[in-house]
KEMAR-363106 format. One record per residue (C-alpha): residue number from 0; x negated, y negated, z negated. Coordinates in steps of 0.1 Angstrom, whole numbers, padded with zeros to 4 digits. Example, Ala and Ser with C-alpha at 12.3 -4.5 7.8 and 13.67 -1.06 7.14 Angstrom:
pos X Y Z
0 -0123 0045 -0078
1 -0137 0011 -0071
//
This chain:
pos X Y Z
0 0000 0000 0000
1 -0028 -0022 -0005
2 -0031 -0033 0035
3 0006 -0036 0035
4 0006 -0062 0007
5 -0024 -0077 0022
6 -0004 -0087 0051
7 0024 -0094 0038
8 0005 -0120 0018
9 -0008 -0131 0051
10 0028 -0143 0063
11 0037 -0157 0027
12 0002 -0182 0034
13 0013 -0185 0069
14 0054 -0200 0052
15 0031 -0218 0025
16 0010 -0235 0050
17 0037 -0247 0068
18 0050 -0263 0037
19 0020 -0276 0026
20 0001 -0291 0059
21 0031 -0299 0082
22 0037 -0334 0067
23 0002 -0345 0064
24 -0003 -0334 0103
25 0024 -0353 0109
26 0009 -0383 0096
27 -0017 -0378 0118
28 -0007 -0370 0148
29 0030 -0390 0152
30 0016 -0423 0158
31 -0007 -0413 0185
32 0013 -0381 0198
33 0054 -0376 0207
34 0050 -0342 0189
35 0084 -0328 0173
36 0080 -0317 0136
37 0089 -0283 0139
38 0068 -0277 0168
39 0034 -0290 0144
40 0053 -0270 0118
41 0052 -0241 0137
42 0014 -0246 0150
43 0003 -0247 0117
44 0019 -0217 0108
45 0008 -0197 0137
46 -0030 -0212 0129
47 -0030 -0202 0097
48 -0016 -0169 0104
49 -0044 -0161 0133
50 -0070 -0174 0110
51 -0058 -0150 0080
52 -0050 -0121 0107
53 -0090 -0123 0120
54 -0102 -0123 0082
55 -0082 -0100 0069
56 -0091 -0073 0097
57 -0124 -0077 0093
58 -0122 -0074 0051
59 -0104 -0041 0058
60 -0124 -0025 0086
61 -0096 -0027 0110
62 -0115 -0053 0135
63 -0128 -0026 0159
64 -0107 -0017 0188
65 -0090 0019 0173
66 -0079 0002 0146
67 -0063 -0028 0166
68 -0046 0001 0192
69 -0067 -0002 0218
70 -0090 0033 0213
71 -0083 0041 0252
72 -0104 0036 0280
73 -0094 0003 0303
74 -0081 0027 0330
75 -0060 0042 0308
76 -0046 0014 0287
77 -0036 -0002 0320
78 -0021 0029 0338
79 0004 0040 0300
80 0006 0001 0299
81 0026 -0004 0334
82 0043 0032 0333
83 0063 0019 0303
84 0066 -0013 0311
85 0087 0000 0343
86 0101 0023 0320
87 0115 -0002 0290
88 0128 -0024 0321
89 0143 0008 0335
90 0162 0017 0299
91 0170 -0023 0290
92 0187 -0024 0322
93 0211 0006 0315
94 0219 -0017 0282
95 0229 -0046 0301
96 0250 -0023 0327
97 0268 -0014 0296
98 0275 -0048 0283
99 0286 -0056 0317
100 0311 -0026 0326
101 0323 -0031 0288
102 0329 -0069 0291
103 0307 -0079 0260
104 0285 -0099 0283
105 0298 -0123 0315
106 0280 -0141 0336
107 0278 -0179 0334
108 0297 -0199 0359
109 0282 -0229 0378
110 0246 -0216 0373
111 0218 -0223 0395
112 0205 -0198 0413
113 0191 -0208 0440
114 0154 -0190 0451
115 0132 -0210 0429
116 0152 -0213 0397
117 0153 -0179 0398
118 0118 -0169 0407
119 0108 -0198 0379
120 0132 -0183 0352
121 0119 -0144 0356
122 0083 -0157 0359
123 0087 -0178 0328
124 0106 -0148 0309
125 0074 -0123 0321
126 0047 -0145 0307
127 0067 -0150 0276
128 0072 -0115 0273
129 0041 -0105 0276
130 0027 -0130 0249
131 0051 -0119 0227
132 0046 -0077 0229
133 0005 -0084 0233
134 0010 -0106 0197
135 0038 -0085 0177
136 0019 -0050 0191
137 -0016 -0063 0180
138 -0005 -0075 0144
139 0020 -0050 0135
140 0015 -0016 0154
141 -0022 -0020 0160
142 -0039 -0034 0128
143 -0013 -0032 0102
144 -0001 0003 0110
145 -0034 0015 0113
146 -0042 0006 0077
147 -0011 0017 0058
148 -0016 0049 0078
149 -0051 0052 0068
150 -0046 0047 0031
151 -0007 0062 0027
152 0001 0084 0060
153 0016 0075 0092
154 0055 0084 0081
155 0052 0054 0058
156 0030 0032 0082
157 0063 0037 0108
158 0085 0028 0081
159 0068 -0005 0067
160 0058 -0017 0102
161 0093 -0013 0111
162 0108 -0031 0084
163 0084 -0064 0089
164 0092 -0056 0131
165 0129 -0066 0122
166 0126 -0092 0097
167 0104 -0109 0115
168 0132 -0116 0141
169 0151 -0134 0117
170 0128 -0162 0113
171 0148 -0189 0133
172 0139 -0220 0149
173 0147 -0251 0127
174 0145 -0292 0136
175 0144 -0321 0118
176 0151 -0355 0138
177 0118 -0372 0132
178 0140 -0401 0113
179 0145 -0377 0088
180 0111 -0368 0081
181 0098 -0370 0049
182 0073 -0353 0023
183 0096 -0320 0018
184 0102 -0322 0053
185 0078 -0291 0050
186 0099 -0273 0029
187 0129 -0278 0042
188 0111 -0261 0074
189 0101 -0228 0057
190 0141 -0227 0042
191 0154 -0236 0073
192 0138 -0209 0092
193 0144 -0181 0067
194 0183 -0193 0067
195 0193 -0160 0083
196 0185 -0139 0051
197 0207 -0162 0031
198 0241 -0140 0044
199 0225 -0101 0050
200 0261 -0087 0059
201 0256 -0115 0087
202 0227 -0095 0105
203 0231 -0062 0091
204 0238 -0049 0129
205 0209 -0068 0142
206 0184 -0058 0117
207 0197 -0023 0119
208 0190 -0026 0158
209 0155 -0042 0155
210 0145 -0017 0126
211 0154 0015 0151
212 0132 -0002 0175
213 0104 -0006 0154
214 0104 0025 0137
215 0106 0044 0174
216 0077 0021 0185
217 0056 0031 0158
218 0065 0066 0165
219 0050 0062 0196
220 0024 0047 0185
221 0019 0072 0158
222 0023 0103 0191
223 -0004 0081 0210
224 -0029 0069 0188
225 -0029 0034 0206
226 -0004 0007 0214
227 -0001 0008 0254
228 0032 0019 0257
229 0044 0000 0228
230 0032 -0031 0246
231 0046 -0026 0278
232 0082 -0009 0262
233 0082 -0038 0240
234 0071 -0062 0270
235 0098 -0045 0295
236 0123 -0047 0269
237 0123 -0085 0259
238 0119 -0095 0296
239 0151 -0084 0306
240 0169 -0095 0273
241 0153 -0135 0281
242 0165 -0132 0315
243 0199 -0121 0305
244 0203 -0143 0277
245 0198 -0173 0305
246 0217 -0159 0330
247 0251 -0142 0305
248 0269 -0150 0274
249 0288 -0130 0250
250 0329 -0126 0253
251 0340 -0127 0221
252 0372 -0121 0228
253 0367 -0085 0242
254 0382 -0055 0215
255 0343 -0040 0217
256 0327 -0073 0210
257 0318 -0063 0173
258 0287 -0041 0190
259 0268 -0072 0202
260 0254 -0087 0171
261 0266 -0125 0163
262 0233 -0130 0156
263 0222 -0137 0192
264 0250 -0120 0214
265 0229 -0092 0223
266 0211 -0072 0194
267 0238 -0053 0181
268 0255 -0016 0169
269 0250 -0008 0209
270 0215 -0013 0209
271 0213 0007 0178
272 0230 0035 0194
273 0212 0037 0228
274 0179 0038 0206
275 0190 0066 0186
276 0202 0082 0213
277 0168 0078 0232
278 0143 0083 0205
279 0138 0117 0205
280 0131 0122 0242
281 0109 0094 0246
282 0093 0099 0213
283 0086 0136 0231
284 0076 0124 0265
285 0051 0103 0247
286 0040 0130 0228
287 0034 0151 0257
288 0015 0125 0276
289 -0010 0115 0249
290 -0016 0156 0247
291 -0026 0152 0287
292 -0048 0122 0287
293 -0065 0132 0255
294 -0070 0166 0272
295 -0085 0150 0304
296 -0114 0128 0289
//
């Protein structure tokens, strides 16, 4: 438990550094810069959480590449990288068909589709997708699960990195009109953005959603001894969810529309039942494949 307490410390300084430094920074850099509050806010946060992440690795010997998830040659990173990356595209889509056929999801009216909106939106979407399953993978199922599954087993490494996987979703944006800034201001960002665990009936369904994906990622993880197909799953996954969010919105109105969480409209009781149902076979076919590339070097 020690490494998990370690980082969870590391997002506790990452909230308190928020609070303490985004004020000051503001001082600094309003008059000279049109920078929002909550986007220095968030800078600092993410700053002090790299800075922490790099020092903390290294303290507990997880700063080599194994430990980090990335123990496979280049060739074969890449090749398990794209393969599910296809393949998490391949399994959000049959979420969205779903949505579709069910009328939970509709698309918007009077939006612009034209070539280059489009080619702008799903280029925009990839890059953020990536950045986002190259970050979460790294932190959570590289060096974190690697540590708790050194000191306490890999069954409680899946568990724990699951359960930070899902709250860490629930951290939401928060703004504060730069009129309103003052020396809480700070504060008031670290509550603001930790609102959604104020009401936990409110996102039950969405945490229960995010906490199945987790825990199957870390399976996989766990089957493969590195985070390739985690990263592109995780990549192919949020791609098509940005992309639909943009392009979609929840009917509230339908009889079924309690399965899309009201969380965002998307993360719901049907997501948690298409990864249950598709766990076990793709925890398996993972298996299987790690067995064969291990085999062959």
């Amino acid at each position: 438990m020690r490494t998990f307490l370690w980082f969870l410390g590391l997002l506790v300084a990452a909230f308190a550094a928020m609070a303490l430094f985004s004020y000051p920074a503001w001082l600094l850099l309003h008059p000279y810069f049109s920078f929002p509050f909550h986007r220095i806010a968030a800078r600092i946060g993410m700053l002090a959480l790299a800075i922490g992440f790099i020092s903390i690795a290294r303290r507990l010997g997880l700063a080599d590449r194994a430990s980090l998830g990335y123990g496979v040659t280049r060739s074969v990173f890449l090749r398990e990288f794209a393969l599910a990356f296809a393949l998490g595209v391949v399994l959000m889509l049959a979420v969205v068909a779903m949505m579709l056929a069910m009328g939970l999801r509709s698309w918007q009216s009077g939006m612009d589709l034209h070539a280059f909106a489009v080619a702008h939106l799903i280029v925009q979407a990839l890059l953020s997708a990536l950045a986002v399953a190259a970050i979460e993978e790294t932190f959570l199922r590289g060096a974190m699960f690697s540590g708790i599954a050194r000191e306490s087993g890999a069954p409680l490494a899946i568990v724990l990195t699951g359960v930070i996987y899902a709250a860490t979703h629930f951290i939401a944006r928060y703004h504060i009109p730069p009129e309103q800034v003052v020396f809480s201001s700070g504060f008031a960002m670290v509550r603001g953005s930790l609102h959604a665990f104020a009401d936990p009936l409110a996102i039950a369904d969405a945490f229960a959603a995010l906490l199945a994906v987790g825990v199957l990622l870390a399976c996989i993880r766990a089957a493969t001894g590195n985070i390739a197909a985690c990263m592109g799953l995780h990549a192919g996954w949020v791609w098509i969810m940005l992309i639909v969010h943009d392009l979609s919105v929840p009917d509230t109105t339908q009889a079924l529309s309690f399965l899309l969480s009201k969380f965002d409209g998307f993360v719901g009781w049907l997501v948690f039942l298409w990864v249950v149902l598709i766990a076990r076979p793709l925890y398996r076919y993972y298996a299987r494949r790690a067995r064969r590339y291990s085999g062959a070097r």
